[in-house]
N, C-alpha and C positions, 0 to 999 in steps of 0.2 A: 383670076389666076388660072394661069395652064394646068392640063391632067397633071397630078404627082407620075416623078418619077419609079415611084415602085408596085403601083396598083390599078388593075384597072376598076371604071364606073360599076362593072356587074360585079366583079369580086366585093367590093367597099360596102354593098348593097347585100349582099350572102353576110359578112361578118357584121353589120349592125341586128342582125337575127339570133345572136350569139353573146353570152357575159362570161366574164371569168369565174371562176368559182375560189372560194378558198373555204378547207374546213377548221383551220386553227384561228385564222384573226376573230373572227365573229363566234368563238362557240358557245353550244348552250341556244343555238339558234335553228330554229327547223333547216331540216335537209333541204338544201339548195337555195337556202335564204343567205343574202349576202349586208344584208341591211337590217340596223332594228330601228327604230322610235329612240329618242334617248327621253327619259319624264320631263315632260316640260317643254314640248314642239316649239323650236322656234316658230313666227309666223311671218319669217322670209320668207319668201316662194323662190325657188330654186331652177325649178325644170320636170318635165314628166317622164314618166316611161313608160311601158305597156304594163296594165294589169298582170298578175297570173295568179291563181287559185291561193287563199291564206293570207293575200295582201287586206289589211285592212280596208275594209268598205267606207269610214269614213274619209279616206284622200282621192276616193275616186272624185274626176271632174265630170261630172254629171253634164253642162255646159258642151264641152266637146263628144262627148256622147250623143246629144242631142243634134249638133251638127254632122258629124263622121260615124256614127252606129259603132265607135269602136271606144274600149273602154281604157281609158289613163290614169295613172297617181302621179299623185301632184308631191314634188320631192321636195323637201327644205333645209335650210343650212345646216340643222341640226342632224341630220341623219347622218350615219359614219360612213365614211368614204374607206374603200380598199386602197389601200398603197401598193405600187403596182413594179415593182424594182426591175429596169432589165439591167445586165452587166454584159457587155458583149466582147468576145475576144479579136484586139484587132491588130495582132503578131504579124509577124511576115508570112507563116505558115497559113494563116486564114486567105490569102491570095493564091493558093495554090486549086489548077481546078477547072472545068471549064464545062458548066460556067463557075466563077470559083465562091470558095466557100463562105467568102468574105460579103460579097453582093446575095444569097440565100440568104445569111445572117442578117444582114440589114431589110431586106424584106419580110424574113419572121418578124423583126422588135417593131415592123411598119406597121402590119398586120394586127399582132396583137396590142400593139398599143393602139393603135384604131378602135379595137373591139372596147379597149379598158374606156378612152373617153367616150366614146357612144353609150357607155352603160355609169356614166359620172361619174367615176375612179379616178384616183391618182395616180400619176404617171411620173415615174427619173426613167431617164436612158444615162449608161455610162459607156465609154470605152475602156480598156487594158491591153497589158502589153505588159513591160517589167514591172507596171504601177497603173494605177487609176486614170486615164483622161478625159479629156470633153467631156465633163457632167454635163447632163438636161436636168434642172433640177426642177420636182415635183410640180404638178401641174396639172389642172383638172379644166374641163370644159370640151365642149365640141370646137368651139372656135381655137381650140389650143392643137387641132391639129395638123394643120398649114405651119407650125413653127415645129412641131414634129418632124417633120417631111421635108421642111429647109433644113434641119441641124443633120438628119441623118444622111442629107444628097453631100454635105459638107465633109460628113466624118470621112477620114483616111487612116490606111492605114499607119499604122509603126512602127518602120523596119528598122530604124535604129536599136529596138530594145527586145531581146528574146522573152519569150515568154516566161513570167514570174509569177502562175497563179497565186501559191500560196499568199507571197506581198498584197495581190489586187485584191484577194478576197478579205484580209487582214484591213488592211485602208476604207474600203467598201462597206465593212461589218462597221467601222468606227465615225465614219461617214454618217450613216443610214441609221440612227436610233429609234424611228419609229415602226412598227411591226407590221407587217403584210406579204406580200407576196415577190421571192424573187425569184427571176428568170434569168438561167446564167446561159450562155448560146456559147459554142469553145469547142475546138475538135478534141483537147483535151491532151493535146501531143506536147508535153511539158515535161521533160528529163526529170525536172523536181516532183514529178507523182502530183495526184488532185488529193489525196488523202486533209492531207494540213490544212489544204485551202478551204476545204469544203465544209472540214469540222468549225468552221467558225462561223455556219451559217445555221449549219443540224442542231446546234445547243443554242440556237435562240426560236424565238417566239413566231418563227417565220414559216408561210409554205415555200419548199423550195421546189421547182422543176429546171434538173440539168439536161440541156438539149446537145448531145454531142452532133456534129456535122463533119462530115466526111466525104472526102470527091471518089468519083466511082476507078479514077484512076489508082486512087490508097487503096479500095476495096478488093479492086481485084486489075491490078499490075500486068499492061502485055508485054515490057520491058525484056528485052532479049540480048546475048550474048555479055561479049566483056562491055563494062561501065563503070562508070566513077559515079557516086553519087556526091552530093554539094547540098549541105546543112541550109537550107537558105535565112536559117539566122542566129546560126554560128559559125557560118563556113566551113567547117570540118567536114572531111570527105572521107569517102570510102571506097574503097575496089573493091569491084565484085564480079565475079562470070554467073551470071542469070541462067541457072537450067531450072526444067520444069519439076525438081523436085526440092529445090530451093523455093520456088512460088509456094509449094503446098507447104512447106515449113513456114513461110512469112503469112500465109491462109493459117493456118493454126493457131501461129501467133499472134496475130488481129482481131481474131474472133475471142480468143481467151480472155484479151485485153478487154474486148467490150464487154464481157461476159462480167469480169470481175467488176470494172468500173460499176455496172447496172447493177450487181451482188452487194457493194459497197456501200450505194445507195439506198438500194432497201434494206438495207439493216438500218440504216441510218435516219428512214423516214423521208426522203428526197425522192420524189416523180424523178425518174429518166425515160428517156425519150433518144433514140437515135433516128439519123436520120441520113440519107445521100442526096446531096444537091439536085440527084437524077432522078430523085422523090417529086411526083405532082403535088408543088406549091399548094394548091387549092385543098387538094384530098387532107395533105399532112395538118391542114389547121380547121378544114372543116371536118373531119372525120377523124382520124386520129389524137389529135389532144380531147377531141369530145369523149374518145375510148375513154381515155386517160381518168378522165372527170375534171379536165381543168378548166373546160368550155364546156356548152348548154344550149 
């Protein structure tokens, strides 16, 4: 099979160095532990990972030690797998951008869901828009990510339907009964507020991290004189004469917004994360979600 379309060989090669973290699915479990024993090991053999400090010494594979001087546990069916939820926004407004905000988004859910099945997790990808589309539903394995990488070169956008967080996260929440980790990806630009949508994720058992994405043209606008502007997914327009102390009002305004958005969340217990498409891909997943604690 040809290189995927959203990653290259040395990136793919940095993020299997890397596992998700969650601290609500598994608690009651050492810091940075993702996995317990349940009593009673199944004796399926499942697949290895690399040792690290506190991992039982009975599942090391002694065997391959012996061959590669490097030390493995050996995983089995019984161990509990993280559920790994993305939900991505895929409105008209995610195509705005350049490069737009729509292709960023489908290379974060590339990315970290890479990372989730290299470290044996489960893995849904969804899309939204007025409502839920294209589920990837749950799925664990290495071999599971070539079918990753086809549904998401597939996914498209949905201009027919403006964005209805509140509905997709409602549908989503009723969908997805099992607990772990989700990733909502969304520049968050929704007339109807994120507040609704979001409380249907904060009052369950879940970790949430919201990733707002934004193009550097929303951030900071070199748009000049008289203009129309045009809804691109309700058509509603506007006149406007662009001077530079209208910039600094719509600059105040944007920043407030993200302010509150990120204020919302942490009261609420939800990882936020912004970001600009003009963000180095690489840095934002190897370095900054590690900030975060949502990577390792």
């Amino acid at each position: 099979m040809q290189q995927n379309d959203f990653l290259d060989q040395d990136f793919l090669q940095k993020l299997e160095q890397i596992s998700l973290l969650s601290r609500k699915v598994f608690h009651g479990l050492l810091k940075g532990e993702r996995r317990s024993k349940k009593k009673g090991v199944s004796i399926e053999f499942a697949d290895y990972r690399d040792y690290v400090p506190g991992d039982d010494l009975r599942f090391l594979d002694w065997n391959i030690y012996g061959r590669l001087e490097r030390l493995f546990i050996k995983l089995f069916q019984e161990e509990e797998d993280l559920n790994v939820f993305f939900l991505v926004d895929s409105s008209e407004s995610m195509n705005f951008g350049t490069p737009s905000k729509w292709i960023y988004a489908k290379k974060l859910v590339a990315a970290l869901s890479y990372v989730a099945l290299m470290g044996l997790d489960r893995i849904s990808v969804a899309a939204f828009a007025g409502n839920v589309h294209d589920h990837l539903p749950l799925m664990r394995g290495k071999h599971a990510v070539w079918r990753l990488f086809e549904f998401l070169r597939n996914l498209d956008i949905h201009s027919q339907e403006p964005t209805n967080l509140e509905q997709a996260c409602r549908t989503f929440a009723m969908q997805s009964k099992s607990s772990g980790m989700i990733i909502l990806l969304s520049d968050f630009m929704d007339p109807g507020g994120y507040e609704e949508g979001l409380k249907f994720f904060a009052s369950r058992n879940h970790d949430v991290l919201a990733i707002q994405i934004l193009s550097p043209e929303e951030i900071q606008p070199t748009l000049v004189g008289d203009i129309r502007l045009v809804d691109c997914e309700t058509a509603s327009t506007v006149d406007l004469s662009i001077s530079a102390h209208l910039l600094t009002r719509y600059d105040h305004i944007l920043h407030g917004y993200l302010q509150q958005l990120k204020d919302w969340c942490v009261r609420h217990d939800i990882f936020y994360l912004f970001t600009s498409t003009e963000q180095s891909f690489e840095d934002l997943v190897l370095k900054y979600l590690r900030n975060l604690g949502m990577v390792h």
